[in-house]
C-alpha positions in Angstrom: 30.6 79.7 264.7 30.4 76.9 267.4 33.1 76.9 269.7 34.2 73.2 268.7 35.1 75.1 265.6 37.9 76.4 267.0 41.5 74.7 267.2 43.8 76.4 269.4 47.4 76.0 268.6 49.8 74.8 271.2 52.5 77.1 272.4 55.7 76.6 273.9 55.7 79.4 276.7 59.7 79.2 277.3 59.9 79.3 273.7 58.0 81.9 273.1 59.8 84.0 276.0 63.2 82.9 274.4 62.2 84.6 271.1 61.1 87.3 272.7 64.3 88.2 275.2 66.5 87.3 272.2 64.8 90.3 269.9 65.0 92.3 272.6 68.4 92.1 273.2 69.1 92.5 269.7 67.1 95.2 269.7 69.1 96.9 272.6 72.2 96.0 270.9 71.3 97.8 267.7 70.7 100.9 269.4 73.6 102.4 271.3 73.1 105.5 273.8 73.7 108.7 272.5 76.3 111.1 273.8 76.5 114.0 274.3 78.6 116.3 271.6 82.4 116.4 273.2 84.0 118.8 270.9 83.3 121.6 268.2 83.7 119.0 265.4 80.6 117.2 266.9 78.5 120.3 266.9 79.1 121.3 263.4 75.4 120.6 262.6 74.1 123.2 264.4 76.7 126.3 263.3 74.0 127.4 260.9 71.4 127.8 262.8 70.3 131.5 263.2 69.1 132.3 266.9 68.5 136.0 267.8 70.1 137.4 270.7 69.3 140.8 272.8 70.4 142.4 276.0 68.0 144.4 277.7 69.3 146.9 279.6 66.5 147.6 281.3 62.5 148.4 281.0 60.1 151.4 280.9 56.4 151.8 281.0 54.8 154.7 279.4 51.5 155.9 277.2 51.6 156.2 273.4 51.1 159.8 273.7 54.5 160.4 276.0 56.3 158.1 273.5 55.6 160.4 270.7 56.3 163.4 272.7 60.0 162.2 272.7 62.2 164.2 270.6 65.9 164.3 270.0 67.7 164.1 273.2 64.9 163.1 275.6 65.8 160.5 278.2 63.6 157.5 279.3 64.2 156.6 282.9 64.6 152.5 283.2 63.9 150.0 285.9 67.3 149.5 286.7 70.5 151.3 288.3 73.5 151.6 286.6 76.2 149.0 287.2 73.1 146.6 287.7 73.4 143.3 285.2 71.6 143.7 282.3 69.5 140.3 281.1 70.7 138.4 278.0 67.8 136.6 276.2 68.9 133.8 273.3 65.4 133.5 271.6 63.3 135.1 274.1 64.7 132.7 276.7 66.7 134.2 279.6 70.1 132.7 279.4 72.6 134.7 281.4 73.1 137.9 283.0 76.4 140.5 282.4 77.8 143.7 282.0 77.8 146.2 279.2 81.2 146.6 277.8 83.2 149.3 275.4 84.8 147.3 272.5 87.1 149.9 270.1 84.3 152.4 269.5 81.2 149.7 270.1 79.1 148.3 272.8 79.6 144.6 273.8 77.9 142.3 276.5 80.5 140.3 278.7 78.4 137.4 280.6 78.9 137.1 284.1 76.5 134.9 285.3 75.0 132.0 283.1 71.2 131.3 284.2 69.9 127.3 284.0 66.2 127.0 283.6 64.8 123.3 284.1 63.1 122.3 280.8 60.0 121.1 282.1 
């Protein structure tokens, strides 16, 4: 094609840049920022969601063959002292540290210390 062929259309820049700050604000005004959840009725949606929580009291290292040495009564020596915080994991995240409480006749975790992790 020769480039005589070709007919270029004129444009009207300011109207062009009206149109386009006009959708744009419309846009904008459609979509209003979200906020965050300010009570319990807000969070509702996410009641029923199942997330697995432990408290590790503390850790030991040994071979197969001591493990199955371990009989009725044995004690394994962990990594921490008593009285120490134990580490509270919600989904294999750390989220808190506390101590291990007596409930009626059951153990029970109070959180003393709540641990923020940047999501990066």
């Amino acid at each position: 094609m020769a480039d005589d062929d070709l007919e270029l259309a004129e444009f009207d820049v300011d109207d062009l840049n009206a149109k386009a700050a006009a959708e744009m604000e419309a846009g904008l005004e459609a979509e209003e920022p979200q906020k965050p959840p300010t009570n319990a009725k807000e969070l509702e949606a996410v009641y029923d969601i199942p997330v697995q929580v432990s408290a590790v009291l503390g850790k030991a290292t040994m071979k197969v063959s001591q493990l199955l040495k371990l009989g009725r009564g044995a004690v394994v020596e962990l990594d921490r002292k008593v009285g120490e915080a134990i580490d509270i994991y919600v989904n294999d995240r750390l989220v808190a540290r506390g101590e291990v409480v007596v409930v009626e006749d059951r153990l029970g975790v109070t959180m003393t210390e709540i641990i923020k992790m940047d999501r990066s």
